[in-house]
C-alpha positions in Angstrom: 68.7 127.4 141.6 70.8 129.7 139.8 68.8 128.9 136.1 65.6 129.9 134.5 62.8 127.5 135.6 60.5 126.4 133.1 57.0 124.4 133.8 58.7 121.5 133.4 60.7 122.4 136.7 57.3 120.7 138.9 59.3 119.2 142.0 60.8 120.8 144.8 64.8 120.8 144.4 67.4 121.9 146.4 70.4 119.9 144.3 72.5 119.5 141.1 72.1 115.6 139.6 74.8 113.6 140.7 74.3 110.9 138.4 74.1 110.3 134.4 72.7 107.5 134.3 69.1 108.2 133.9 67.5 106.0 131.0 63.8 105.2 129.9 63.2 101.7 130.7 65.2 101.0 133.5 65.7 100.8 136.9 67.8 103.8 138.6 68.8 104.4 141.8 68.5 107.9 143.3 71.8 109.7 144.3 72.6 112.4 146.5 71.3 116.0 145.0 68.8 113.9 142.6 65.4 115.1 142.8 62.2 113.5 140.6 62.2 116.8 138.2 66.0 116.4 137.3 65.6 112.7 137.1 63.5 113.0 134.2 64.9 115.6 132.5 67.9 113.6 132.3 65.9 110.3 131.6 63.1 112.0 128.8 64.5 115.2 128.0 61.4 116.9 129.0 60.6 117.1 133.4 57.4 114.2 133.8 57.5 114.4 137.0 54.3 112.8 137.4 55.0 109.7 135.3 57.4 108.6 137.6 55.5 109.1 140.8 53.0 107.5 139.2 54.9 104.4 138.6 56.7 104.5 142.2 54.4 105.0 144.8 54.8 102.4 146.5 58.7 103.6 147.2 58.2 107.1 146.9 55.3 107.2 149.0 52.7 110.2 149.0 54.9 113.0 148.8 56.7 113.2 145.8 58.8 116.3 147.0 60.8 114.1 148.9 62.7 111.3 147.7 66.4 109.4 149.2 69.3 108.4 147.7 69.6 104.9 147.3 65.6 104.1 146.6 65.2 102.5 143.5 63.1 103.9 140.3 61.2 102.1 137.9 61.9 104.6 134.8 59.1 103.8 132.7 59.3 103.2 129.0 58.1 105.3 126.6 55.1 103.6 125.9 54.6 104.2 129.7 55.1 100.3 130.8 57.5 99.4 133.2 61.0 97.9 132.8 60.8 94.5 132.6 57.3 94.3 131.9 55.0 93.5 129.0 52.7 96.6 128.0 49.0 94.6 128.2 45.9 95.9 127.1 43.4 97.3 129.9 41.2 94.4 131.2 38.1 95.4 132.9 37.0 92.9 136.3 33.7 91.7 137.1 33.8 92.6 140.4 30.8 90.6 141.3 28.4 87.7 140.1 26.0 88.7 137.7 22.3 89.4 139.7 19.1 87.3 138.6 17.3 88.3 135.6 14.7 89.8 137.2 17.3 92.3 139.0 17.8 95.9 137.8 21.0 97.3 138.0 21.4 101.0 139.8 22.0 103.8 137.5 24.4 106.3 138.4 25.2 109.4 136.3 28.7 110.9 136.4 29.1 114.7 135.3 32.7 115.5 134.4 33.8 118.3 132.3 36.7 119.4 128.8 39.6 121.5 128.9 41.7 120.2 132.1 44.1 117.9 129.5 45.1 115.1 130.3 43.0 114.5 132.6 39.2 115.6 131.5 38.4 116.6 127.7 36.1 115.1 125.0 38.5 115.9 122.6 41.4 113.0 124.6 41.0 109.2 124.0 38.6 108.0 126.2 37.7 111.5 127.7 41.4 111.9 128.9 43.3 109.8 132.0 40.7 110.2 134.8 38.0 109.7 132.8 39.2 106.9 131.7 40.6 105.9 135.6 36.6 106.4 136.8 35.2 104.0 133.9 37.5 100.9 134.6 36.5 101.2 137.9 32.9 101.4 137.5 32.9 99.1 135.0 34.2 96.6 137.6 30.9 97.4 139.7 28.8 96.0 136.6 26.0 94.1 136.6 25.1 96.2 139.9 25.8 99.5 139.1 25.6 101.0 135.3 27.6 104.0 134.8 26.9 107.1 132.6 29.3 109.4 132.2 28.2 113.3 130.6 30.4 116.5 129.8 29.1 119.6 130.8 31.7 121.9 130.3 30.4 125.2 132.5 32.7 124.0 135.1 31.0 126.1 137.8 27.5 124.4 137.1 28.4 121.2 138.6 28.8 121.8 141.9 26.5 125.1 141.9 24.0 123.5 140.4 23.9 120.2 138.8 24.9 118.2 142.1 22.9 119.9 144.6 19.9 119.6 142.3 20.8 115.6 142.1 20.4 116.0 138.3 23.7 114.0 138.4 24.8 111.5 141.1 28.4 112.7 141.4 31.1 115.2 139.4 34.7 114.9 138.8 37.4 115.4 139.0 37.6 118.2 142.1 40.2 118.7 145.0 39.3 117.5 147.7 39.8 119.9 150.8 40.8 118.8 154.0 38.0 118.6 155.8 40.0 117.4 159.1 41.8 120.8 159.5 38.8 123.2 159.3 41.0 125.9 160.5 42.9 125.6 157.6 40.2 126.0 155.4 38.4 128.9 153.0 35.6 129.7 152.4 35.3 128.0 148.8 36.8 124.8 150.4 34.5 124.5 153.6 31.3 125.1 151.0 33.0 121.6 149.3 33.0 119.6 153.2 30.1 121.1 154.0 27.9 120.3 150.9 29.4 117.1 149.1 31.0 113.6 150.1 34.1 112.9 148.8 35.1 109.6 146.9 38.4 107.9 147.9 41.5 109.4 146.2 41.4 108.6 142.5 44.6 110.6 141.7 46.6 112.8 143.4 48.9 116.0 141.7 51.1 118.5 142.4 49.6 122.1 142.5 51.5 125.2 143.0 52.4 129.1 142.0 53.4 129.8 138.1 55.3 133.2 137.9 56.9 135.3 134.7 60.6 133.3 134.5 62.3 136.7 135.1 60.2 137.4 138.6 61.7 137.0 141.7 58.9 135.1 143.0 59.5 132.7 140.6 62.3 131.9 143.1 61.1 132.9 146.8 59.9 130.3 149.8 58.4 133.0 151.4 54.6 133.3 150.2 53.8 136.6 151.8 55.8 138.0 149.3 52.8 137.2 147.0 51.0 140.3 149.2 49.3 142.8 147.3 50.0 140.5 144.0 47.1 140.1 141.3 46.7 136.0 140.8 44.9 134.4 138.9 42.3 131.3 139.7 40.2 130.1 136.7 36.6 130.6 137.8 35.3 127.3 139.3 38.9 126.0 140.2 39.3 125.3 143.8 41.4 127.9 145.8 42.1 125.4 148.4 46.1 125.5 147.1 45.8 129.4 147.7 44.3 128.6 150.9 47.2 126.4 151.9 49.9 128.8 151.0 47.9 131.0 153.5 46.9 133.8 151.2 43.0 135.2 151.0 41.0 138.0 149.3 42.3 140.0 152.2 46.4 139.9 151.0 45.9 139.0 147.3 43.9 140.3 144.2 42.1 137.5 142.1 41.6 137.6 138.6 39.0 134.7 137.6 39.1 134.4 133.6 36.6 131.2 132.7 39.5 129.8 130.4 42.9 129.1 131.8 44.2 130.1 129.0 43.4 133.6 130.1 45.8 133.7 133.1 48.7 132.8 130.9 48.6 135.7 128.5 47.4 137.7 131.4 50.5 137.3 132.9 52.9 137.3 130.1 51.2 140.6 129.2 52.3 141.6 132.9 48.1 142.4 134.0 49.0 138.6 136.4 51.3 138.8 138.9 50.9 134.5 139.3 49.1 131.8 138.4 47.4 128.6 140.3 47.0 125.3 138.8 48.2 121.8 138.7 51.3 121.5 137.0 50.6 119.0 134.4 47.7 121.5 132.8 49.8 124.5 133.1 52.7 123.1 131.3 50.3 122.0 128.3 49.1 125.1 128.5 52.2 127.3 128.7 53.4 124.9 125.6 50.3 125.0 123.4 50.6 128.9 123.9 54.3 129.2 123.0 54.9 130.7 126.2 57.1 127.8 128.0 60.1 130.1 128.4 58.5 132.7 129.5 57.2 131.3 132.6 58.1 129.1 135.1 56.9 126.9 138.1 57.9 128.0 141.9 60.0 125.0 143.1 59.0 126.2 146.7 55.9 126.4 146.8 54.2 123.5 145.7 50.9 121.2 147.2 49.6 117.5 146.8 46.1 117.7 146.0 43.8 114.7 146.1 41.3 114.4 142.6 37.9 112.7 144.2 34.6 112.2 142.7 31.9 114.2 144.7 28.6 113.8 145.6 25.8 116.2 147.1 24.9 115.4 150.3 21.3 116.4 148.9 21.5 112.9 147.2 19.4 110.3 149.1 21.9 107.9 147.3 24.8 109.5 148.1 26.0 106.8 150.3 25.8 104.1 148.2 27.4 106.0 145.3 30.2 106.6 147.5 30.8 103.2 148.4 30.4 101.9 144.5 33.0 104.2 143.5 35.8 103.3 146.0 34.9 100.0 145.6 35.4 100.0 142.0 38.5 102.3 142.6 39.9 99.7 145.2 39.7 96.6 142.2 41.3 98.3 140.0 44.0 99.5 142.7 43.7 95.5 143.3 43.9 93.9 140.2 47.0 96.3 138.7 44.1 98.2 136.1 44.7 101.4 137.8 48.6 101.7 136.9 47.5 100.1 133.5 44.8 102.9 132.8 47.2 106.2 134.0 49.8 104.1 132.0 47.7 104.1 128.4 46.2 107.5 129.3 49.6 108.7 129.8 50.9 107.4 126.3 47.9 108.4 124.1 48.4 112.1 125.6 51.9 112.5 124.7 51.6 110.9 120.9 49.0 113.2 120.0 
């Protein structure tokens, strides 16, 4: 594209919008050139890309890079709802009958941690979207299972220490690697197949490269061109996005700040070459800084991640907290509360 990118650019795009008539609270259909970042520009004023994935999955399917003309969008209303439908207060579902009174439910303790808006932070309604995603669906494992869920926010502690110790029975929300493809794997993400189970996918994002708008790299498909470059990966962030855009220690400098914060005036300061991170938290970040137009995401180089709950395989539970939490997560996949949760998570975040 022959423009400045901003954060807000989050989806792969090749074309120019062939259509105009993009409104909240309808149903659009996609036309030649459209792509799910120009949709919403034209639909919001503002790229939420994710929004609309999140509300067409079932069309769109798992890659959000790629959509065809002619599907048809559900542009949800601002209230996050969908066209045509009434906005309804979450409803939690027993998910099975109540044990006899003698019976003592299973505890399980959930470690998550603040400052990855708007997904984990105390500071969010309801301890921001995913928090909020992992409660409905434990909540639809009560009288069986009750849930506890603590912030520790030293980030690196969870998985260094706090799992593998089984002072907690699982820790979210963490990429989950491929664990299929160990050839494709670093070093960071084979210590995460080797040492935890993974939950079912409780959300999926879009991570990728953030570069100074004015760099070239902001523009290039090629990521060897990152060589030699200094990027930055908040400590206790997974590198498996890194890892898939084949660059190691070996062709790149890291910078690891413990706020993500850092990597943003790092690199408008010119010490950062690039940043990693999913999208949605770099472009709060970049806005609560004042630094929006002074950066911008690489349309080229982007990855779906999968956010799972993990458990150390240390855990002589760890099986059965596995299965409780993709139970729960498949009842509220089920029963609609899933869309309904990201939907009122969604909402609060943006009218703060």
């Amino acid at each position: 594209m022959s423009k400045k990118l901003t954060l807000a650019s989050l989806i792969v795009a090749a074309g120019t919008a062939a259509a105009s008539a993009q409104e909240a609270c309808s149903i659009y259909t996609v036309q030649p050139g459209d792509t799910l970042s120009v949709i919403a520009r034209q639909a919001y004023g503002s790229i939420s890309f994710q929004r609309l994935w999140n509300a067409n999955r079932d069309v769109i399917g798992a890659n959000p890079n790629i959509i065809a003309a002619g599907m048809k969008l559900s542009l949800p209303c601002t209230d996050g709802s969908l066209p045509g439908a009434v906005a309804a207060p979450v409803k939690t579902t027993q998910a099975a009958p109540a044990p006899a009174s003698d019976t003592v439910p299973t505890k399980i303790r959930l470690v998550t941690g603040s400052d990855y808006p708007p997904f984990t932070d105390e500071g969010l309604e309801g301890g921001g979207i995913y928090t909020q995603i992992v409660r409905a669906a434990m909540d639809t494992m009560e009288p069986r299972y009750e849930t506890d869920i603590v912030f520790v926010n030293d980030w690196g502690s969870h998985l260094e220490t706090l799992l593998p110790s089984v002072a907690f029975d699982g820790a979210f929300p963490w990429l989950r690697p491929d664990c299929d493809s160990p050839e494709t794997l670093t070093e960071n993400s084979k210590f995460r197949c080797d040492n935890f189970l993974h939950s079912d996918p409780y959300y999926e994002i879009v991570s990728g490269v953030i570069t100074r708008s004015d760099d070239p790299l902001a523009k290039t498909s090629d990521s060897t061109e990152f060589f030699g470059k200094t990027i930055c990966l908040p400590d206790g962030y997974t590198d498996a996005v890194i890892g898939a855009l084949g660059l190691t220690e070996e062709t790149v400098t890291f910078f690891r700040p413990t706020n993500p914060d850092e990597c943003f005036t790092g690199m408008v300061a010119g010490d950062v070459d690039a940043v990693t991170l999913e999208f949605v938290q770099a472009e709060d970040i970049a806005q609560r800084l004042g630094v929006s137009d002074q950066v911008a995401a690489n349309e080229n180089l982007t990855v779906v991640n999968v956010l799972a709950v993990f458990v150390s395989k240390n855990n002589p539970n760890g099986p059965e907290v596995i299965a409780a939490l993709n139970e729960g997560l498949a009842n509220i996949r089920k029963n609609g509360e899933w869309f309904n949760t990201v939907r009122a998570g969604y909402a609060a975040y943006y009218q703060r």
